[in-house]
mmCIF file as Biopython writes it, N, C-alpha, C and O atoms, coordinates in Angstrom:
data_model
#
loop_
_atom_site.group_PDB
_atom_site.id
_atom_site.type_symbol
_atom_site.label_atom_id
_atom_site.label_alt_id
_atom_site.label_comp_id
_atom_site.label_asym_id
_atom_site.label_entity_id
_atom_site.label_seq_id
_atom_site.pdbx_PDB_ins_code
_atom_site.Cartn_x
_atom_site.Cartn_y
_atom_site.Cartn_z
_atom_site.occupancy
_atom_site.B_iso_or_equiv
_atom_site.auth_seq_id
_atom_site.auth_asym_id
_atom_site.pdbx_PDB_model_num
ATOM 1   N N  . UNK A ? 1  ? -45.743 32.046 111.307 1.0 0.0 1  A 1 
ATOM 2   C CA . UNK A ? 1  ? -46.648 32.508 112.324 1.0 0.0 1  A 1 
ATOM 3   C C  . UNK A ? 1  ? -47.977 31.746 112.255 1.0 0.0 1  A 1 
ATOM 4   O O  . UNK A ? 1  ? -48.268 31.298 113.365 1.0 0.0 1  A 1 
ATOM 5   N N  . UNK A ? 2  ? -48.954 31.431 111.220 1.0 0.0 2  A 1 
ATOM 6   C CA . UNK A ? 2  ? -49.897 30.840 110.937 1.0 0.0 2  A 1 
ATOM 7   C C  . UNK A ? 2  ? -49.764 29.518 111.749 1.0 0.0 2  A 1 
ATOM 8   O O  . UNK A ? 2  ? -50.343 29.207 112.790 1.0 0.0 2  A 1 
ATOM 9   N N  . UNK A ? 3  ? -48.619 28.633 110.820 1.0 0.0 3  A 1 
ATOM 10  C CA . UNK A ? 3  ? -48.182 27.554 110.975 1.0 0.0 3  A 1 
ATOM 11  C C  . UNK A ? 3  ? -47.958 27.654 113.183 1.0 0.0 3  A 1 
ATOM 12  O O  . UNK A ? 3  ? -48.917 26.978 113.558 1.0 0.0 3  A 1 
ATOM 13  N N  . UNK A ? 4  ? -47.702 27.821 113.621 1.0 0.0 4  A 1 
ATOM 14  C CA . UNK A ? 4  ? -46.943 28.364 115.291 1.0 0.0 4  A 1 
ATOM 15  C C  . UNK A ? 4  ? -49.005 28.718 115.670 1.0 0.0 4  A 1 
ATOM 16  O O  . UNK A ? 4  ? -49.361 28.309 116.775 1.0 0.0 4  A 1 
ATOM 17  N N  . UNK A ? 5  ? -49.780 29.189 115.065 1.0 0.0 5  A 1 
ATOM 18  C CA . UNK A ? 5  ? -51.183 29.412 115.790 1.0 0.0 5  A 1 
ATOM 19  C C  . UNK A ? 5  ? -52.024 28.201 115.552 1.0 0.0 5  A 1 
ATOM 20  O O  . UNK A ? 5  ? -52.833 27.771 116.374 1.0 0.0 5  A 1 
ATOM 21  N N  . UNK A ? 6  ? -51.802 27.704 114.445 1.0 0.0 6  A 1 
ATOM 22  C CA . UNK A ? 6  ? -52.888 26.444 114.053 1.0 0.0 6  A 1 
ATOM 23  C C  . UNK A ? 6  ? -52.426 25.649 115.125 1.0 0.0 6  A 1 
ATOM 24  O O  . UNK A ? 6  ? -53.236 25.593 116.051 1.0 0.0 6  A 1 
ATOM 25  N N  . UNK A ? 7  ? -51.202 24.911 115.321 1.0 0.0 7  A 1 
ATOM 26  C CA . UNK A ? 7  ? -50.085 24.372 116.291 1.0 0.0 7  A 1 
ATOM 27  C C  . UNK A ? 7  ? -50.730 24.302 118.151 1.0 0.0 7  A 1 
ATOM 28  O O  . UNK A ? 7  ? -50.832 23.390 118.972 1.0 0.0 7  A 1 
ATOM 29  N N  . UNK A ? 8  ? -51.086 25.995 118.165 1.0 0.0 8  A 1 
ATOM 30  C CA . UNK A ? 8  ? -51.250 26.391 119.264 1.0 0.0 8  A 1 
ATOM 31  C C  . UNK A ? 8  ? -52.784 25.974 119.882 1.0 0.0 8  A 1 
ATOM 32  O O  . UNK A ? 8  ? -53.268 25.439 120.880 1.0 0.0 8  A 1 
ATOM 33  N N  . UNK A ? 9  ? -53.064 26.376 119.043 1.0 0.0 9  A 1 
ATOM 34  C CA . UNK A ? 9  ? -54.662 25.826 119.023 1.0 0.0 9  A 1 
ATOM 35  C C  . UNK A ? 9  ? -55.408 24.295 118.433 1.0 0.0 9  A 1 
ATOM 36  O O  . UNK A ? 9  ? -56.562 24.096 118.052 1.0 0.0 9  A 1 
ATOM 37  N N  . UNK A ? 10 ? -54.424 23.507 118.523 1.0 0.0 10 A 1 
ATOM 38  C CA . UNK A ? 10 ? -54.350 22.992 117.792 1.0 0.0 10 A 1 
ATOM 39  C C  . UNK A ? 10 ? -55.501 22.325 116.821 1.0 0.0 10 A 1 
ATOM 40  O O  . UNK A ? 10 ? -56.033 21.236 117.036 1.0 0.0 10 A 1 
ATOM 41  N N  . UNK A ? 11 ? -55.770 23.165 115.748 1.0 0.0 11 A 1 
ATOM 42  C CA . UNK A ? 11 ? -56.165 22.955 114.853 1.0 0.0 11 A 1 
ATOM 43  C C  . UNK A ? 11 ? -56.115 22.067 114.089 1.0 0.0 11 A 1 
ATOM 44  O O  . UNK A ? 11 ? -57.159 21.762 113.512 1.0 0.0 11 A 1 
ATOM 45  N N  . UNK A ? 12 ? -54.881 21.325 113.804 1.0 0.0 12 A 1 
ATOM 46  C CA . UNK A ? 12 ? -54.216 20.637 112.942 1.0 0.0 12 A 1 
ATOM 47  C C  . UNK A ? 12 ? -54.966 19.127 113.375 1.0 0.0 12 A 1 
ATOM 48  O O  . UNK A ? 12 ? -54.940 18.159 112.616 1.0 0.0 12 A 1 
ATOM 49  N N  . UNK A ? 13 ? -55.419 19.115 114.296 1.0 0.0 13 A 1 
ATOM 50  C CA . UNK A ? 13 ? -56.215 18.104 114.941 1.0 0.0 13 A 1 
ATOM 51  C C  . UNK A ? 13 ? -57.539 18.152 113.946 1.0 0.0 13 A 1 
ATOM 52  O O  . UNK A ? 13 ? -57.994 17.104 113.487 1.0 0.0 13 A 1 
ATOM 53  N N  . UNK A ? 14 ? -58.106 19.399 113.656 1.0 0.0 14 A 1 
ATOM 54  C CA . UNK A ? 14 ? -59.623 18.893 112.839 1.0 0.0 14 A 1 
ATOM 55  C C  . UNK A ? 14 ? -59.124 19.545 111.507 1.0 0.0 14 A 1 
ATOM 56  O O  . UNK A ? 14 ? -60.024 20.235 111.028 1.0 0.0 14 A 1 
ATOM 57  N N  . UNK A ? 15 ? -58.126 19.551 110.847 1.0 0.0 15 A 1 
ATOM 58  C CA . UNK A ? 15 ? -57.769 20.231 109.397 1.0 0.0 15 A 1 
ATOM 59  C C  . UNK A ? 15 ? -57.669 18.702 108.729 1.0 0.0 15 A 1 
ATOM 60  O O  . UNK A ? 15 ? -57.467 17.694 109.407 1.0 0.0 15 A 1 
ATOM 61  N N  . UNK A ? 16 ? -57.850 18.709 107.253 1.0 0.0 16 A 1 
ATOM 62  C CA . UNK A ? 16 ? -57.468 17.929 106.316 1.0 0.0 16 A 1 
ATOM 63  C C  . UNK A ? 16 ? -56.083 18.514 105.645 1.0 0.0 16 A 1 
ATOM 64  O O  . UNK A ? 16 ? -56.307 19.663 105.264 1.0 0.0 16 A 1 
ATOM 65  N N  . UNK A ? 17 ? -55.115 18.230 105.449 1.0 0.0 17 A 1 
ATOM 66  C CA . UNK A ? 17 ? -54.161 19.177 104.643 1.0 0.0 17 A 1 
ATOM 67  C C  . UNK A ? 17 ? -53.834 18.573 103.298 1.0 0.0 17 A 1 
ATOM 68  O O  . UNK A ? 17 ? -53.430 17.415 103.191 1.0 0.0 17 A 1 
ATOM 69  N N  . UNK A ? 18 ? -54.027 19.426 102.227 1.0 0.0 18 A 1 
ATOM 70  C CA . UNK A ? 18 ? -53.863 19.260 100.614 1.0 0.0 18 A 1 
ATOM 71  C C  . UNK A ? 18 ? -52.182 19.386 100.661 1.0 0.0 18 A 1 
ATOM 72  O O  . UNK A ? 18 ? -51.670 20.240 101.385 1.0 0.0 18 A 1 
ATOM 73  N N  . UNK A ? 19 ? -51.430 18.563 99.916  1.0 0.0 19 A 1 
ATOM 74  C CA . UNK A ? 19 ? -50.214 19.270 99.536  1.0 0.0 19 A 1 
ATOM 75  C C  . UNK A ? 19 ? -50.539 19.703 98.128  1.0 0.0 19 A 1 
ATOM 76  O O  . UNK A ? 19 ? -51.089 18.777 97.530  1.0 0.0 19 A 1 
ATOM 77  N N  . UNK A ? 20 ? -50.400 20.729 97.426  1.0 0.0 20 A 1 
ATOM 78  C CA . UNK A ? 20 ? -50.420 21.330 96.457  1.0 0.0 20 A 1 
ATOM 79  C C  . UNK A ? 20 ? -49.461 20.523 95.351  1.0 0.0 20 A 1 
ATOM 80  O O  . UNK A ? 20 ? -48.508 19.825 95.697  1.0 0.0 20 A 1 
ATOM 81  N N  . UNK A ? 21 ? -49.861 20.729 93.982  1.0 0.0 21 A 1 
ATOM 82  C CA . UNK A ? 21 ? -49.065 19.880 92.936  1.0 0.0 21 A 1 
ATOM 83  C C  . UNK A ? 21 ? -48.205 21.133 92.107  1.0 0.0 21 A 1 
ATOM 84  O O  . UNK A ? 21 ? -48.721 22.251 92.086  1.0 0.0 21 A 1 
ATOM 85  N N  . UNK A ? 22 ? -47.131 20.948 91.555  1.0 0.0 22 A 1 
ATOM 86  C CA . UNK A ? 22 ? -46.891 21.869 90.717  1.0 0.0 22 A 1 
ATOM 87  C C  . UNK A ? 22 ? -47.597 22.696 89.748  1.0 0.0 22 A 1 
ATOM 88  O O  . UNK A ? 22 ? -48.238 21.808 89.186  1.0 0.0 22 A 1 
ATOM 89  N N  . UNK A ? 23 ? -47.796 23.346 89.393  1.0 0.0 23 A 1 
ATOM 90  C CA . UNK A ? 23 ? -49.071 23.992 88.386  1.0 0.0 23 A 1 
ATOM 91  C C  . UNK A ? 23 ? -48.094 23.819 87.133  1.0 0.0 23 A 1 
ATOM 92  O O  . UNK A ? 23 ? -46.867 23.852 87.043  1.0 0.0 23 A 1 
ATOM 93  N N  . UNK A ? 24 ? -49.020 23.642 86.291  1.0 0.0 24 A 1 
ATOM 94  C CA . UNK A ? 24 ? -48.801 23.479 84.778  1.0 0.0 24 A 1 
ATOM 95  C C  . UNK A ? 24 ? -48.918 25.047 84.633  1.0 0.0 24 A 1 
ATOM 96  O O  . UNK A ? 24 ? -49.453 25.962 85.259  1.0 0.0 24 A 1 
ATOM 97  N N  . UNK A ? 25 ? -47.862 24.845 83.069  1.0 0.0 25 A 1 
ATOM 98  C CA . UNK A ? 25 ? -48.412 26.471 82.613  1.0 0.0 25 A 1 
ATOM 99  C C  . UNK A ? 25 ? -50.078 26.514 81.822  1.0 0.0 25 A 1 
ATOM 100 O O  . UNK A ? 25 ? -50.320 27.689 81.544  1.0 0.0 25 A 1 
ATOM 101 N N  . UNK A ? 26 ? -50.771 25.962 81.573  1.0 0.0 26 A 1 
ATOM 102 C CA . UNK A ? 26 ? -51.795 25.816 81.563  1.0 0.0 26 A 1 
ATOM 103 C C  . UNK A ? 26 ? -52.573 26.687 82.677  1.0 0.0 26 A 1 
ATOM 104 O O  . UNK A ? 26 ? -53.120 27.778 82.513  1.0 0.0 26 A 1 
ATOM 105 N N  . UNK A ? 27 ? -52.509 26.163 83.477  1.0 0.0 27 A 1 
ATOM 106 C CA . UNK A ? 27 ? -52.733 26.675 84.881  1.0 0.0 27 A 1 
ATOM 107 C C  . UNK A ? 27 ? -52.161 27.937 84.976  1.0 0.0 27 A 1 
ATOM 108 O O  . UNK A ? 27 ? -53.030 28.797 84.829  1.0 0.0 27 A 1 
ATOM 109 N N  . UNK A ? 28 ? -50.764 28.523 85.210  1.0 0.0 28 A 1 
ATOM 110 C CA . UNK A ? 28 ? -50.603 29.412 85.204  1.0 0.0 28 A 1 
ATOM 111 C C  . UNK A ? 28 ? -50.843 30.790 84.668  1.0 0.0 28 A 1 
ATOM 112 O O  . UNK A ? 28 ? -50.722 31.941 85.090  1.0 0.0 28 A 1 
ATOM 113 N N  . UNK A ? 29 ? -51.354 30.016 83.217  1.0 0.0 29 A 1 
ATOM 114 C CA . UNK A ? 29 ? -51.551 31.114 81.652  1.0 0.0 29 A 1 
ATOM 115 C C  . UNK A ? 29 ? -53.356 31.663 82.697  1.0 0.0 29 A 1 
ATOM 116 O O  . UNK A ? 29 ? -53.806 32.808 82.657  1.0 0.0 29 A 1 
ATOM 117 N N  . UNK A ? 30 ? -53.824 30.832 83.260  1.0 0.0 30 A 1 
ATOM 118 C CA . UNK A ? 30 ? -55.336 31.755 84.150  1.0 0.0 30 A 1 
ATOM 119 C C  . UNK A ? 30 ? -54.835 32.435 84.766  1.0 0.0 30 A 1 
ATOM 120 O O  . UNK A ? 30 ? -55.374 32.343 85.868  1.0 0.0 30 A 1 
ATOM 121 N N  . UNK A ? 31 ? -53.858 33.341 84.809  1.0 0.0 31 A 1 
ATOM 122 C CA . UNK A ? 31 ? -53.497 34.380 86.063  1.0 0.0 31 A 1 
ATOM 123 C C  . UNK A ? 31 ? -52.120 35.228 85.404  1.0 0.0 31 A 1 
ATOM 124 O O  . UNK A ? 31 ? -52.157 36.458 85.434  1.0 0.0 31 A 1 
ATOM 125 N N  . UNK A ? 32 ? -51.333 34.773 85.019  1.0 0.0 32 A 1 
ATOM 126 C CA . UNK A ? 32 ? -50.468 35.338 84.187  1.0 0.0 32 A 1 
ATOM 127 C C  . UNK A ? 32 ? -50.245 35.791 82.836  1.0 0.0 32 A 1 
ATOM 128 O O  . UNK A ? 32 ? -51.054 35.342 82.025  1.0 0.0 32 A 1 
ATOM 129 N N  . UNK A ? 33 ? -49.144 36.749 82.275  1.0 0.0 33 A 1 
ATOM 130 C CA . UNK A ? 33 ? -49.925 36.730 80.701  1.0 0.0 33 A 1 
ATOM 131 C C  . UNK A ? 33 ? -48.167 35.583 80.397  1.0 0.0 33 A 1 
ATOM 132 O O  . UNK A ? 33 ? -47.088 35.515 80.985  1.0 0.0 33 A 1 
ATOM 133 N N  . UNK A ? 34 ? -48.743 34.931 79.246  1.0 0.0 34 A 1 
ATOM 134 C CA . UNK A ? 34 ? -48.476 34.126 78.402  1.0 0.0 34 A 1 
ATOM 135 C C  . UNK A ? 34 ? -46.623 34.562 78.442  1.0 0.0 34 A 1 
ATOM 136 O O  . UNK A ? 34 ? -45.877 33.683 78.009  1.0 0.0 34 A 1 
ATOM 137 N N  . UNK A ? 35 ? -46.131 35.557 78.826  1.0 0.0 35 A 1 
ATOM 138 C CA . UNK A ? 35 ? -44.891 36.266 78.385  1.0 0.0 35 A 1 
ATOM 139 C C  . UNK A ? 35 ? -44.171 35.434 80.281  1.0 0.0 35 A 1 
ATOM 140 O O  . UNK A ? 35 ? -43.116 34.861 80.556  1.0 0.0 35 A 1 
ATOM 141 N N  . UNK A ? 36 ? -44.962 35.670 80.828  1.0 0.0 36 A 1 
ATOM 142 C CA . UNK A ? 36 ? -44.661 35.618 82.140  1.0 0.0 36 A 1 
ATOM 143 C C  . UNK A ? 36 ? -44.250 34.069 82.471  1.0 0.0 36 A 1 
ATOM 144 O O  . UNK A ? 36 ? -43.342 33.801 83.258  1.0 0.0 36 A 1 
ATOM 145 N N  . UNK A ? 37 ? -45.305 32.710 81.528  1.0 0.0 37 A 1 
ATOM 146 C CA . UNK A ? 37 ? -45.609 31.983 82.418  1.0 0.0 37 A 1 
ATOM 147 C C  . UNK A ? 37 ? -44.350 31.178 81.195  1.0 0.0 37 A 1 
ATOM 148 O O  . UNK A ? 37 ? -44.195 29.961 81.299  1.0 0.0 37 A 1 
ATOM 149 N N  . UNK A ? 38 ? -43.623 31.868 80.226  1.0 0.0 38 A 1 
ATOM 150 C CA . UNK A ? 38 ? -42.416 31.400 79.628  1.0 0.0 38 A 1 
ATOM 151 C C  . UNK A ? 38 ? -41.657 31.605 80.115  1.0 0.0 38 A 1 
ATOM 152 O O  . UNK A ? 38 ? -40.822 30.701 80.131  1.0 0.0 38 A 1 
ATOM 153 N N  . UNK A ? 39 ? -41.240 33.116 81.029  1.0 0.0 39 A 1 
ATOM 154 C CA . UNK A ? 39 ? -40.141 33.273 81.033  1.0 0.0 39 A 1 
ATOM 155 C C  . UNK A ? 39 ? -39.802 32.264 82.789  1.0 0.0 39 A 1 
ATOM 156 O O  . UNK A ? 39 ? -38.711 32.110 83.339  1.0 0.0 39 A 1 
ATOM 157 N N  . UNK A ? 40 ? -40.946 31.841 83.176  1.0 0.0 40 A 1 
ATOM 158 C CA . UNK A ? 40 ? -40.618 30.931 84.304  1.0 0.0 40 A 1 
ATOM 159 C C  . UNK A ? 40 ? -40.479 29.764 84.000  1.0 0.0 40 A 1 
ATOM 160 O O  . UNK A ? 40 ? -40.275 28.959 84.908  1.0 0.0 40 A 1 
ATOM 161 N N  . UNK A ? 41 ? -40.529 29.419 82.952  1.0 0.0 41 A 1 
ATOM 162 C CA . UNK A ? 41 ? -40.862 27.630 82.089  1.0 0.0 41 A 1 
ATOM 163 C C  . UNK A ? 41 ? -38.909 27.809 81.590  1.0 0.0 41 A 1 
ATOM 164 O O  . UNK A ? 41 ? -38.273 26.758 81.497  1.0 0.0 41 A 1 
ATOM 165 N N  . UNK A ? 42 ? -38.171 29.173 81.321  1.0 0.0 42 A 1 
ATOM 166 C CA . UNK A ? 42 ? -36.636 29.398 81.067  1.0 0.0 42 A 1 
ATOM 167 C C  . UNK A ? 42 ? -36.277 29.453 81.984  1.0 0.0 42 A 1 
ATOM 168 O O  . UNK A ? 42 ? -35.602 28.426 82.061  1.0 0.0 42 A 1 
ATOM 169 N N  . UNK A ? 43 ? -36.177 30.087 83.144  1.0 0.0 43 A 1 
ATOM 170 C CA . UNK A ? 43 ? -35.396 30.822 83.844  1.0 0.0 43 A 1 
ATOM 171 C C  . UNK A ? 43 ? -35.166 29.622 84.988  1.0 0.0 43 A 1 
ATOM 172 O O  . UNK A ? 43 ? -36.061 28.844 85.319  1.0 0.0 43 A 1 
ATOM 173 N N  . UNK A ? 44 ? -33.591 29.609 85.620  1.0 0.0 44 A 1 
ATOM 174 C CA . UNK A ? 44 ? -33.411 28.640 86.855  1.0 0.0 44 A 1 
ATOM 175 C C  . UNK A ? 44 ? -32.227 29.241 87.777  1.0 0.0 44 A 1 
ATOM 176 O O  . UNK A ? 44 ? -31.389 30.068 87.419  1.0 0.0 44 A 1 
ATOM 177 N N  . UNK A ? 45 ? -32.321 28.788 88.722  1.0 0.0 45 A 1 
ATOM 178 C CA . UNK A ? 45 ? -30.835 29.463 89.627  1.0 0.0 45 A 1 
ATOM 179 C C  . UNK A ? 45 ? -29.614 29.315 88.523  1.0 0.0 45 A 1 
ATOM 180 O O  . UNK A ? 45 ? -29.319 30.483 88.269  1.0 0.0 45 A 1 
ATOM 181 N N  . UNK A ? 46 ? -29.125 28.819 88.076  1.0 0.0 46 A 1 
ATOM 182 C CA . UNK A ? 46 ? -28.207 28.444 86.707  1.0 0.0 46 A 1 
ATOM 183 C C  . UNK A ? 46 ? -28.280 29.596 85.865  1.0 0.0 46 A 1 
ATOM 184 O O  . UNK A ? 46 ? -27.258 30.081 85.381  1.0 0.0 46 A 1 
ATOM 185 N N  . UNK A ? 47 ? -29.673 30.173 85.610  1.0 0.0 47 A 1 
ATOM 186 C CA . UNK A ? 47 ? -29.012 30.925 84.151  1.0 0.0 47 A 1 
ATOM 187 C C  . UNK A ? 47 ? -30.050 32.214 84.608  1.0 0.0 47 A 1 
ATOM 188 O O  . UNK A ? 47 ? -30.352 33.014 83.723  1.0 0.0 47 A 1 
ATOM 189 N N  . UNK A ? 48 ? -30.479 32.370 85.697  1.0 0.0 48 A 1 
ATOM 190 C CA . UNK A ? 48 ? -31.063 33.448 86.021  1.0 0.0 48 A 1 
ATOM 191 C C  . UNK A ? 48 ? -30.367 35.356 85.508  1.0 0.0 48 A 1 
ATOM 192 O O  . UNK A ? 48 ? -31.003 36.327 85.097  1.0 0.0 48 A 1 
ATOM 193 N N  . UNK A ? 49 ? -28.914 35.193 85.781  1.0 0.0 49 A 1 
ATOM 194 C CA . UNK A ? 49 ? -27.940 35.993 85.196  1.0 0.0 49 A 1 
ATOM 195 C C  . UNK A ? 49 ? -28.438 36.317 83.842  1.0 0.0 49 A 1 
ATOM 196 O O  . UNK A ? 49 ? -28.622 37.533 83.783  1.0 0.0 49 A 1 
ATOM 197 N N  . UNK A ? 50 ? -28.772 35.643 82.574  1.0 0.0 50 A 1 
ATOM 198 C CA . UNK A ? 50 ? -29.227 35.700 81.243  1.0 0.0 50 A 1 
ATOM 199 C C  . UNK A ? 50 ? -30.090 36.801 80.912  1.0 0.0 50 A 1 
ATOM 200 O O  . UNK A ? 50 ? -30.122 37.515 79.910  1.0 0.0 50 A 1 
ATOM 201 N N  . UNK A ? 51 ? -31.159 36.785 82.525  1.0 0.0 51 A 1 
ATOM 202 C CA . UNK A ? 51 ? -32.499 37.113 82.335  1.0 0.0 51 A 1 
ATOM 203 C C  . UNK A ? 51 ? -32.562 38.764 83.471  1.0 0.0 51 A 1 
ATOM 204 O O  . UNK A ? 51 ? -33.573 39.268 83.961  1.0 0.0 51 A 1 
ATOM 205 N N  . UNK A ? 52 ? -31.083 39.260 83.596  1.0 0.0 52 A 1 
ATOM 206 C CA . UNK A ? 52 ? -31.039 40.401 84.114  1.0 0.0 52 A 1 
ATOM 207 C C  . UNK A ? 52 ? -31.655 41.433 83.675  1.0 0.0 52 A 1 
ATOM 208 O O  . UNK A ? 52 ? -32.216 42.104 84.541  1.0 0.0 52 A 1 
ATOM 209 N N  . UNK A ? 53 ? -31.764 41.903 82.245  1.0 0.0 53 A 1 
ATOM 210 C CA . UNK A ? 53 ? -32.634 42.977 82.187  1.0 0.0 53 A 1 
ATOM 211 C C  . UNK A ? 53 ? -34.059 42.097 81.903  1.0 0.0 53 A 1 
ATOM 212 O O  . UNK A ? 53 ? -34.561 42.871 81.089  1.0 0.0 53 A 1 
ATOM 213 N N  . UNK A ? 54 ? -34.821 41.244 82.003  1.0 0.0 54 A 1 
ATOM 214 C CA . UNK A ? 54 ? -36.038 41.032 82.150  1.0 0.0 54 A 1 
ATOM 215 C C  . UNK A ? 54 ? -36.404 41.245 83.969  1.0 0.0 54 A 1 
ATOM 216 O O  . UNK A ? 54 ? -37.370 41.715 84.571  1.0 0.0 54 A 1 
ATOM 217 N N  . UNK A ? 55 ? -35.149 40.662 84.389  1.0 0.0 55 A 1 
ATOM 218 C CA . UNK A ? 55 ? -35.786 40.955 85.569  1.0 0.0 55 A 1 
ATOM 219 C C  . UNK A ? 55 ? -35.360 42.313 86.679  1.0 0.0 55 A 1 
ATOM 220 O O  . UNK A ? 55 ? -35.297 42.271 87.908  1.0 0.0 55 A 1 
ATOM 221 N N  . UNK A ? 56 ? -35.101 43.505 85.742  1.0 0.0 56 A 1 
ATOM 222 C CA . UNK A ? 56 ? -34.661 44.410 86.555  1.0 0.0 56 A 1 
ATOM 223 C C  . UNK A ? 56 ? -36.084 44.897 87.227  1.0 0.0 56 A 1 
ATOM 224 O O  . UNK A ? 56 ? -36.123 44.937 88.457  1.0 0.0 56 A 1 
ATOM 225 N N  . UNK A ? 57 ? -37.273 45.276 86.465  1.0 0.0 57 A 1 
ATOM 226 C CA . UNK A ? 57 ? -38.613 45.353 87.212  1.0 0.0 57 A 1 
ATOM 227 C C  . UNK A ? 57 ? -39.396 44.696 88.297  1.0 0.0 57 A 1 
ATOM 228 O O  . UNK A ? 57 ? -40.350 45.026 89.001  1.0 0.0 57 A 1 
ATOM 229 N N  . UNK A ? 58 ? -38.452 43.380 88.136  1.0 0.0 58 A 1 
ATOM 230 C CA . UNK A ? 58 ? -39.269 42.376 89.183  1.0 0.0 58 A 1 
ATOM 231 C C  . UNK A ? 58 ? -38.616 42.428 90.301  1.0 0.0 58 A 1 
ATOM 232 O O  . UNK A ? 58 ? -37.515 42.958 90.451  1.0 0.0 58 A 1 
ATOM 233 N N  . UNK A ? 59 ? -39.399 41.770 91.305  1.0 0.0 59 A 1 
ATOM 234 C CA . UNK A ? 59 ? -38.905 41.971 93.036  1.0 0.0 59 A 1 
ATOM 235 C C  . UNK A ? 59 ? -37.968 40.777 93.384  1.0 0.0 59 A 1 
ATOM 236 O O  . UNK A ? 59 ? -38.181 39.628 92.996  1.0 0.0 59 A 1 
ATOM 237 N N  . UNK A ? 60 ? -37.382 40.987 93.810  1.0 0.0 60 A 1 
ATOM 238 C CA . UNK A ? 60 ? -35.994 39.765 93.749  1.0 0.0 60 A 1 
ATOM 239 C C  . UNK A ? 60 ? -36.214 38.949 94.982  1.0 0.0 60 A 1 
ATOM 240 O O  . UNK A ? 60 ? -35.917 39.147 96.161  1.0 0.0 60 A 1 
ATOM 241 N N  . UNK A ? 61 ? -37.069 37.580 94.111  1.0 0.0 61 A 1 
ATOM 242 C CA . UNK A ? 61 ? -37.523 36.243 95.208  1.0 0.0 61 A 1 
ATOM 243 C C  . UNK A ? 61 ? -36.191 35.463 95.463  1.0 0.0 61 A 1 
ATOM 244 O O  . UNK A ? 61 ? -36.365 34.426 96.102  1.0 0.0 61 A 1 
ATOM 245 N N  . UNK A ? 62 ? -34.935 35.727 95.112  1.0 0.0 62 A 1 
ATOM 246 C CA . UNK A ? 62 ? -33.726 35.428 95.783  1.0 0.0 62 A 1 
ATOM 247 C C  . UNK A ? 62 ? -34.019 33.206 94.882  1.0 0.0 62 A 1 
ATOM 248 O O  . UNK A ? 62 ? -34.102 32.154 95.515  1.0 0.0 62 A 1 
ATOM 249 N N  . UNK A ? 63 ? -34.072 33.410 93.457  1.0 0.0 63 A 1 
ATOM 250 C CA . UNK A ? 63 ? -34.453 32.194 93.038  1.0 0.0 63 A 1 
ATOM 251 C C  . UNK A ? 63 ? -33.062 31.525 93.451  1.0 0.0 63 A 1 
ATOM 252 O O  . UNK A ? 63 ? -32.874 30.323 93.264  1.0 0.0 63 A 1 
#
């Protein structure tokens, strides 16, 4: 929707656009705790199954 209004208006005409870089866990460890920014440094579509009861609390981003 954003993307469909900037478009409309076209904005995209006076924007600069950043593409974003992967974040280091460095980076991540400022916002997450330390438990969190491992178990995303393990976890992949491949072995996500492993990590079923870690992730029964979490909201299912369909990795």
């Amino acid at each position: 929707m954003t993307h469909h209004l900037v478009l409309s208006y076209e904005l995209h005409k006076k924007m600069e656009v950043f593409r974003p870089h992967k974040a280091y866990p460095v980076e991540l460890a400022q916002f997450h705790s330390e438990d969190y920014v491992e178990f995303l440094h393990r976890i992949t579509p491949d072995t996500q199954h492993l990590f079923a009861g870690e992730m029964a609390r979490c909201v299912d981003f369909s990795l």
